[in-house]
C-alpha positions in Angstrom: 1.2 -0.7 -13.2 1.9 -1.2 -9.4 -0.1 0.2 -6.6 -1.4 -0.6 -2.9 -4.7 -2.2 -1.7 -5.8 0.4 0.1 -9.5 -1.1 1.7 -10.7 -4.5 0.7 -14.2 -6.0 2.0 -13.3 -10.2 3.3 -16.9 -11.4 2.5 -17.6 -9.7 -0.4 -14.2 -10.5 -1.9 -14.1 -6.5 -3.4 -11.6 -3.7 -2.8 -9.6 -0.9 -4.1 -5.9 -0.4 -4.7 -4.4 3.2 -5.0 -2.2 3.3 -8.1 1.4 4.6 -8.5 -0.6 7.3 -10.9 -2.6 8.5 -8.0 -6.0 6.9 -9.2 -8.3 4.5 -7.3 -8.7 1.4 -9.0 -11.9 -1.3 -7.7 -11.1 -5.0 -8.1 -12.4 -8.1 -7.2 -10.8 -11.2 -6.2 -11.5 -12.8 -9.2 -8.9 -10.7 -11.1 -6.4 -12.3 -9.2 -3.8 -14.0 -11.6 -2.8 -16.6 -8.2 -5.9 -18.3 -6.5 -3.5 -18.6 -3.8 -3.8 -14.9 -3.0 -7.5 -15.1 -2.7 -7.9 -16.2 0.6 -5.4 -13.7 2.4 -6.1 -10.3 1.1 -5.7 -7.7 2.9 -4.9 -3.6 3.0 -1.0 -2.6 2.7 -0.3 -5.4 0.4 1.5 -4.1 -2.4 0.7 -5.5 -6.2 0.8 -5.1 -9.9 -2.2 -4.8 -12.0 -3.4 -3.7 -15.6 -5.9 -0.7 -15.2 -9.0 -0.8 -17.3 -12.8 0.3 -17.3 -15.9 -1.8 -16.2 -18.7 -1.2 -18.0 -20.2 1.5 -16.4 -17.3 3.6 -16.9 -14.8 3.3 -13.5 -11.4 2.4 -13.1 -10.6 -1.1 -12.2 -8.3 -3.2 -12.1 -7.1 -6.5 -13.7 -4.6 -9.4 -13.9 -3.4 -8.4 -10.1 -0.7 -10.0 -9.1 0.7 -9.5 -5.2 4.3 -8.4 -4.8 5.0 -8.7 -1.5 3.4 -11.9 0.1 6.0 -13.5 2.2 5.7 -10.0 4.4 1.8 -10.7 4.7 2.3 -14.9 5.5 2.5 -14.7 9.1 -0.9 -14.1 11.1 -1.8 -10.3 10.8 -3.2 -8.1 13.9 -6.0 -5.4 13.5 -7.0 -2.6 15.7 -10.9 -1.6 15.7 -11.9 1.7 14.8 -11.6 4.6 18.1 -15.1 5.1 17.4 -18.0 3.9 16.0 -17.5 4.6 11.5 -20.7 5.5 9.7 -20.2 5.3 5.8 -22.3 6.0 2.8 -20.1 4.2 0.7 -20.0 0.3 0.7 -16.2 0.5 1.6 -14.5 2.4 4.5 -11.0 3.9 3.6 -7.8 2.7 5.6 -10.0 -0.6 6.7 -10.5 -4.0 5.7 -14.2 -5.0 5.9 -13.9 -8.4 8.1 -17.2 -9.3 8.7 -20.5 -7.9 7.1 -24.1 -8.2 7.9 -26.2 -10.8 5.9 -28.7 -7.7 5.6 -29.3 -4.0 6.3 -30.6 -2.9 9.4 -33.1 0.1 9.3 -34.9 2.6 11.9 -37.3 5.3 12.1 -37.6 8.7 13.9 -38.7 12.0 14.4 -35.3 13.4 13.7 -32.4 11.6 11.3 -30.2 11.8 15.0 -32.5 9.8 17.1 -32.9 7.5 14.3 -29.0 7.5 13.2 -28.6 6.5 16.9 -30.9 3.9 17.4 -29.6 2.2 14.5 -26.0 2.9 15.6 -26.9 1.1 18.6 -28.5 -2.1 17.2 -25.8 -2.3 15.2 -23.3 -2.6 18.1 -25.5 -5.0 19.8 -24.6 -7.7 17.2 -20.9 -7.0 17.2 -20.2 -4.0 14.8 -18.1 -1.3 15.0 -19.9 0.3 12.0 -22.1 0.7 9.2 -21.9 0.9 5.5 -24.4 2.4 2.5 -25.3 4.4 5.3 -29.3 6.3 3.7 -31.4 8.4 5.2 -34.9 9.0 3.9 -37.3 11.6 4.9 -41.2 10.3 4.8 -44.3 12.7 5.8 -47.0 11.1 7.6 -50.1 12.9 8.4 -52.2 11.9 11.7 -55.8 13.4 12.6 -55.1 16.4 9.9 -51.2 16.8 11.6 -48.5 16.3 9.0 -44.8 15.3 10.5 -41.9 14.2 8.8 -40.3 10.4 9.9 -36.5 10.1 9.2 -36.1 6.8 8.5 -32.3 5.5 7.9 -30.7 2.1 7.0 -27.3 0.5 6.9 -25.4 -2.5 6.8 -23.3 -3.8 10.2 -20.0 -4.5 9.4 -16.9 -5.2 11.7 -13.8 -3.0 10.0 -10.1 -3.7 11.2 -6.8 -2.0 10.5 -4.1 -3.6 10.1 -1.0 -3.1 12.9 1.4 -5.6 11.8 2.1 -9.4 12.9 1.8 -11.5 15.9 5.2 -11.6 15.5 5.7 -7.8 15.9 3.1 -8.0 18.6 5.3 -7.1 21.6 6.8 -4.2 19.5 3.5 -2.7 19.0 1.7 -0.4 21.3 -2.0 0.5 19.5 -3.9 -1.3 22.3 -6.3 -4.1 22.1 -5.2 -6.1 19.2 -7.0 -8.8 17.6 -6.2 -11.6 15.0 -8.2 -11.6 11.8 -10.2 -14.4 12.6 -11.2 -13.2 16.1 -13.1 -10.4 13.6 -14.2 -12.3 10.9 -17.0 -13.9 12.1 -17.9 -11.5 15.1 -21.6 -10.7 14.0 -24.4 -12.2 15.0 -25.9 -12.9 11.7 -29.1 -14.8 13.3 -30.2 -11.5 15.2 -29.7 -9.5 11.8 -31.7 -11.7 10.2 -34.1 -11.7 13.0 -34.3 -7.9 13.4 -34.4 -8.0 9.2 -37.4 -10.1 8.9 -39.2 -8.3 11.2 -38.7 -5.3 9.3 -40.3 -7.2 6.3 -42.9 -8.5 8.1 -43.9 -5.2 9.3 -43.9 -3.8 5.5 -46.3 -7.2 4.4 -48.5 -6.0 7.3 -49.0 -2.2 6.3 -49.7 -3.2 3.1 -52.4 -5.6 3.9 -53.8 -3.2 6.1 -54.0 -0.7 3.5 -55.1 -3.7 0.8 -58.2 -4.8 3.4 -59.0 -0.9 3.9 -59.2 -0.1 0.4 -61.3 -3.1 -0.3 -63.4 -2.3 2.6 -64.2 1.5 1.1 -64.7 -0.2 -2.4 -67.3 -2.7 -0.8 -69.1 0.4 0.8 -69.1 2.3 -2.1 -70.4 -0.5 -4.4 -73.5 -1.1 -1.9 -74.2 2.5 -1.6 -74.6 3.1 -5.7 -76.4 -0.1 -5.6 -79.1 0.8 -2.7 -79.4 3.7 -4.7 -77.4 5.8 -1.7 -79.6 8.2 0.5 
């Protein structure tokens, strides 16, 4: 069967092609019949492939073979997402996935905006344009006898690029600001995610020492009041 690569993730080395049946397939880049081709994936590139099912039961595709490299040899440009994307899904239709974060990001709020927003921003502070496996969950906290709900939502930066053509068709295009793929491929700043992702952790450790030390506190007083024989 032939079909299109419609997304495909650089760092992950995982995509999807739309088949000439109408059905998404996923792939990786280890079904590639050429190792070759591995290195220069990209959306728009046309190929044939033998559909099959992974073991939990979706569509993927195998033995992929790309039809139409000599259009795809000459530097490609990409144009950014118009705004900021927000995905749930790990992949963002109509864009290749240049650069991804080494870990997700995460933030907490009173409301799922404030804390969609914050995290929107962080993410752009180390050189997104968006987010994927975008979740959002809801945790009630109670405070002197006052429950509240915190909205707290996490996501992995990635930088997403569409593809406009060549530098060779550069003057013909008019999309705007137009970068190469390597100008995008290496555009986060993986030391602050990791950075703002260990401080996450650390935070998590130190809740749950606190809570370990209170407990064991309560058990200590407990244990000496049945043993003084209490009041």
């Amino acid at each position: 069967m032939q079909g299109q690569i419609t997304t495909y993730d650089n760092k992950k080395g995982v995509g999807r092609i739309q088949g000439e049946d109408g059905h998404i397939y996923r792939f990786t880049r280890n079904e590639l019949a050429q190792g070759e081709d591995r290195s220069n994936l990209m959306m728009e590139m046309q190929v044939s492939f033998t559909p099959s099912l992974d073991q939990n039961g979706y569509q993927q595709a195998a033995d992929i073979v790309v039809l139409n490299r000599e259009e795809f040899e000459q530097d490609a440009l990409y144009v950014e997402p118009e705004s900021f994307v927000v995905a749930k899904e790990d992949l963002v239709a109509g864009y290749d996935v240049l650069d991804r974060g080494l870990f997700a990001l995460e933030r907490g709020e009173r409301t799922e905006e404030k804390a969609r927003t914050r995290l929107i921003n962080e993410c752009v502070a180390v050189g997104a344009n968006g987010m994927v496996r975008y979740h959002c969950e809801v945790q009630l906290k109670n405070a002197f006898g006052y429950g509240f709900n915190i909205y707290r939502v996490s996501a992995v930066p990635v930088v997403l690029g569409r593809r406009i053509g060549t530098i060779a068709q550069s003057q013909e295009l008019d999309t705007g600001y137009q970068f190469r793929a390597a100008e995008l491929q290496n555009r986060l700043n993986q030391e602050q995610i990791k950075k703002a992702h260990n401080l996450i952790v650390n935070t998590k450790i130190g809740k749950l020492v606190l809570k370990g030390l209170g407990a064991l506190l309560l058990f200590i007083f407990a244990l000496g009041f049945i043993l003084t024989g209490g009041i």
